[in-house]
Residue frames relative to the residue before (quaternion, step in Angstrom):
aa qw qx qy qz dx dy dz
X 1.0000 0.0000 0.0000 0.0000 0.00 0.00 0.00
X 0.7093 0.5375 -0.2602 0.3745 3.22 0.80 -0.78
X 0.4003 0.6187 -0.2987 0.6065 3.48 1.92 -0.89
X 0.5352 0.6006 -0.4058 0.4337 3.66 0.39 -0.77
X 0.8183 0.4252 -0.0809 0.3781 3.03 -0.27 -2.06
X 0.6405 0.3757 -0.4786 0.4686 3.90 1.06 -0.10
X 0.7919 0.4262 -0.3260 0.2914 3.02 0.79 -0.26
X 0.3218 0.6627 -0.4696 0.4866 3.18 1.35 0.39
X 0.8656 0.3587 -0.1197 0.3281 3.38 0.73 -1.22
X 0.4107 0.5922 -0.3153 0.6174 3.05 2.10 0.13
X 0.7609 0.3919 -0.2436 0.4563 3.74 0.89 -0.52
X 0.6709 0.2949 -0.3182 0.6014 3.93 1.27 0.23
X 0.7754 0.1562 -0.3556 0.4979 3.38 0.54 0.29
X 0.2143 -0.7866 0.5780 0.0365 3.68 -0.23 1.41
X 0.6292 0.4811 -0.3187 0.5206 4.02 0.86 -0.79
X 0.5806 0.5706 -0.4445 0.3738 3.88 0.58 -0.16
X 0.6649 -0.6223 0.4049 0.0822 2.78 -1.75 1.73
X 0.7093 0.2964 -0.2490 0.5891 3.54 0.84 -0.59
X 0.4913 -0.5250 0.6559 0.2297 3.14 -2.17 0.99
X 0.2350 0.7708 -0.5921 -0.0097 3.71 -0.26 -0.10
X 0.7306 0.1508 -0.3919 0.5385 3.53 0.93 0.94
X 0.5659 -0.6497 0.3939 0.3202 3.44 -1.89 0.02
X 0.4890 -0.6869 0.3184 0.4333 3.27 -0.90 0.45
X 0.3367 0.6930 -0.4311 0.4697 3.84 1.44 -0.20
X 0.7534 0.4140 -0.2537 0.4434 3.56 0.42 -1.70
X 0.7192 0.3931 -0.3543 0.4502 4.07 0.60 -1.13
X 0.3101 0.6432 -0.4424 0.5426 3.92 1.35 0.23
X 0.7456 0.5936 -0.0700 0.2946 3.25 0.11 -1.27
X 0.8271 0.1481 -0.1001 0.5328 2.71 0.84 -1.46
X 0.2824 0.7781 -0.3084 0.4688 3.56 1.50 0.34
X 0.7542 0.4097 -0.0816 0.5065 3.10 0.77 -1.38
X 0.7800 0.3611 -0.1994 0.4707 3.61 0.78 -1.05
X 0.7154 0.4043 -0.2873 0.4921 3.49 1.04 -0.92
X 0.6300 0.5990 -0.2329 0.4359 3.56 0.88 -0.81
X 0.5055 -0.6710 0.5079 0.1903 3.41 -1.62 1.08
X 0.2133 -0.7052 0.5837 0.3413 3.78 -0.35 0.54
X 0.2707 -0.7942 0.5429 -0.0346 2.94 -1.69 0.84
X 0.6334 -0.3868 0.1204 0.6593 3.38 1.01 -0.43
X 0.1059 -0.6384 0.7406 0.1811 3.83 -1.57 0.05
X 0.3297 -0.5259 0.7777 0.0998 3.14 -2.56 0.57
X 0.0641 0.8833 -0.4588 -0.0719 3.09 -0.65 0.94
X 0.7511 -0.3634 -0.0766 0.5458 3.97 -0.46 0.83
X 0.7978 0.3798 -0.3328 0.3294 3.40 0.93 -1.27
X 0.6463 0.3340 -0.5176 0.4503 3.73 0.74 0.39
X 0.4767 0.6082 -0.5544 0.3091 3.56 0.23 -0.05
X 0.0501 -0.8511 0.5168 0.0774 3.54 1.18 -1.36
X 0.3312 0.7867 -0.3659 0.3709 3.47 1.60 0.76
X 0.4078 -0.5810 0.6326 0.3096 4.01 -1.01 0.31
X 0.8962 0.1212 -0.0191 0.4264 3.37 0.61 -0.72
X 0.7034 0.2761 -0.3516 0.5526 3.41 0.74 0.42
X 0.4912 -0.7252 0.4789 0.0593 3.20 -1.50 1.99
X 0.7088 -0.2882 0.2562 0.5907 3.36 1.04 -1.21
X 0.0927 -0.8249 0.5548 0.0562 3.72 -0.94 0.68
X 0.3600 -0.7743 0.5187 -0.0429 3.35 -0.39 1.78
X 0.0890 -0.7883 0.5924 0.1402 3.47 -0.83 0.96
X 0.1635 0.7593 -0.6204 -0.1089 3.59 -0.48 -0.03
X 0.2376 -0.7863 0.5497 0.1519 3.92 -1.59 0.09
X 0.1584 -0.8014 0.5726 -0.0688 3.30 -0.62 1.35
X 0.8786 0.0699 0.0430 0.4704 3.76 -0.47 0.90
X 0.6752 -0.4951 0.2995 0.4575 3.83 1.62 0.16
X 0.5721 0.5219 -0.2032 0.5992 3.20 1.80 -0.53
X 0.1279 -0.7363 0.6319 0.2054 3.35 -1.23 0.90
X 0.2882 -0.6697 0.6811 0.0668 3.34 -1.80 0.66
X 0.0471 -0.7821 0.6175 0.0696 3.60 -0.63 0.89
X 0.4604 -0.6798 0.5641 0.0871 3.76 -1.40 1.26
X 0.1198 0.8580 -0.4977 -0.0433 3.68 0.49 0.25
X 0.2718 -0.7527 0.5560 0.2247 4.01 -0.60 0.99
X 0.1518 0.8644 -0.4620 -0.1279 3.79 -0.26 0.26
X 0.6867 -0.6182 0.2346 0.3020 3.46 -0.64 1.46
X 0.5255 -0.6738 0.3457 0.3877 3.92 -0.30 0.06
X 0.6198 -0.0567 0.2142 0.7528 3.15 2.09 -1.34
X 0.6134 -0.5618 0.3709 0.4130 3.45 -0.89 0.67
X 0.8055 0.4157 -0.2939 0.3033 3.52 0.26 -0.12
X 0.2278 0.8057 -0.2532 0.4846 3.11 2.36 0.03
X 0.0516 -0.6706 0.7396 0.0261 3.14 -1.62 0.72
X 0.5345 0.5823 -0.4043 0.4602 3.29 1.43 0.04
X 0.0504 0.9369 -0.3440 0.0367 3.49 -1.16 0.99
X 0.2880 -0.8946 0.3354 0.0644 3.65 0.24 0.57
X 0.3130 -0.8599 0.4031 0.0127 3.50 0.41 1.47
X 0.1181 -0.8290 0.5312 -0.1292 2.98 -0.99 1.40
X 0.0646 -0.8819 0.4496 0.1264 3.69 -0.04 0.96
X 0.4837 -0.7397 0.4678 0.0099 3.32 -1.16 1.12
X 0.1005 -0.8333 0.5410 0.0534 3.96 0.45 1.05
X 0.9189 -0.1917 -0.0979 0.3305 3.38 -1.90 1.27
X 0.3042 -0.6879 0.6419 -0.1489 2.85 0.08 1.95
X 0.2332 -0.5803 0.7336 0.2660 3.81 -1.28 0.77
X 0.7308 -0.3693 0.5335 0.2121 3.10 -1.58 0.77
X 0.8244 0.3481 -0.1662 0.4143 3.77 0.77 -1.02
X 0.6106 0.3504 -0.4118 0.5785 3.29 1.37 0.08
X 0.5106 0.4838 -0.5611 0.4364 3.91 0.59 -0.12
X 0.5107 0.5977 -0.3947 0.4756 4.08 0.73 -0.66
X 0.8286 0.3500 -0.2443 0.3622 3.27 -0.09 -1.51
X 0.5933 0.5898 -0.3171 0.4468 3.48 1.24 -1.06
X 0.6815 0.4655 -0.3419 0.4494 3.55 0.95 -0.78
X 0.7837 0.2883 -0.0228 0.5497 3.52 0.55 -1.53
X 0.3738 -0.6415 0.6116 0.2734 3.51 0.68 0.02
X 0.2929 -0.5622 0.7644 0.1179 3.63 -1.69 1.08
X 0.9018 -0.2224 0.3024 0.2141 2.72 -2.46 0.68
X 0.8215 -0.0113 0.0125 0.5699 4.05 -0.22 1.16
X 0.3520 0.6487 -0.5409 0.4034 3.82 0.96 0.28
X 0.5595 -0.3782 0.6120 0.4116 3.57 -2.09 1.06
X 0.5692 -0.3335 0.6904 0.2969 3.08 -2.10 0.38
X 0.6430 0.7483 -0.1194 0.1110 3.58 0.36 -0.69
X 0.2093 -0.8095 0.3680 0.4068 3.69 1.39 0.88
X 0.6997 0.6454 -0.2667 0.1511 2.96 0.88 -1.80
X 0.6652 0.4634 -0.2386 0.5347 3.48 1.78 -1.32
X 0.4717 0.4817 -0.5721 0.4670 4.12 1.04 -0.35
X 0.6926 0.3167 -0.5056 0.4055 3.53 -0.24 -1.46
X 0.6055 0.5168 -0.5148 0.3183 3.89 -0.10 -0.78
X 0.6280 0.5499 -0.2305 0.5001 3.64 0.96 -1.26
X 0.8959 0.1368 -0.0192 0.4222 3.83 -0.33 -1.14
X 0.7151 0.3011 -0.3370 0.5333 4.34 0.83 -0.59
X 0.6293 0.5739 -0.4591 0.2527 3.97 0.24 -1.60
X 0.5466 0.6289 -0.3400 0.4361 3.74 0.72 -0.85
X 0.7248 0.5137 -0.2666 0.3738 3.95 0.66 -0.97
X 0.5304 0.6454 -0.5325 0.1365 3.34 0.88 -1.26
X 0.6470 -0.4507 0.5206 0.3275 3.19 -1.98 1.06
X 0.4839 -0.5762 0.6427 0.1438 2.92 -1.98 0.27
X 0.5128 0.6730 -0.4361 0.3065 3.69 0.60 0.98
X 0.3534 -0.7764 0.4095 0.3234 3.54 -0.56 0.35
């Protein structure tokens, strides 16, 4: 229960100086407590380095799960979750906006990489 409660408090205060949860655990609870929303998965990404990128929403806030390849030739990957995601850059990242690369690899650079959580 108490695991809970950091992470409750790791998930409304994103600007805070202390790690006081893992990133394994906010995975976790992402996944179970959260609404899926859409995924990209390897063969449309068409990415060297990105495996798949899971949206899911938890509380009005989006959270994006990103697999990212070890090396471009890799099927091995290592998930990384991404905390309050506007609604408008999960959009653009999917569907790309007005003059966007064709490219997943430069949206996520453009609209999710900026978010990652603060956990260790």
């Amino acid at each position: 229960m108490k695991k809970v409660g950091l992470i409750l408090l790791l998930l409304f205060s994103f600007n805070s100086y202390s790690q006081d949860v893992s990133c394994d655990d906010l995975l976790k609870f992402v996944k179970s407590e959260g609404s899926y929303e859409s995924s990209i998965g390897v063969h449309t990404l068409n990415s060297d380095w990105l495996y798949e990128v899971t949206a899911y929403r938890y509380e009005s806030k989006y959270y994006v799960i990103a697999k990212i390849k070890n090396n471009k030739y890799s099927y091995e990957t290592k998930s990384y979750v991404f905390c309050g995601i506007p609604y408008r850059n999960w959009s653009d990242f999917k569907y790309g906006s007005y003059s966007d690369s064709k490219s997943y690899g430069e949206r996520f650079h453009k609209y999710i990489i900026d978010y990652q959580c603060n956990c260790y």
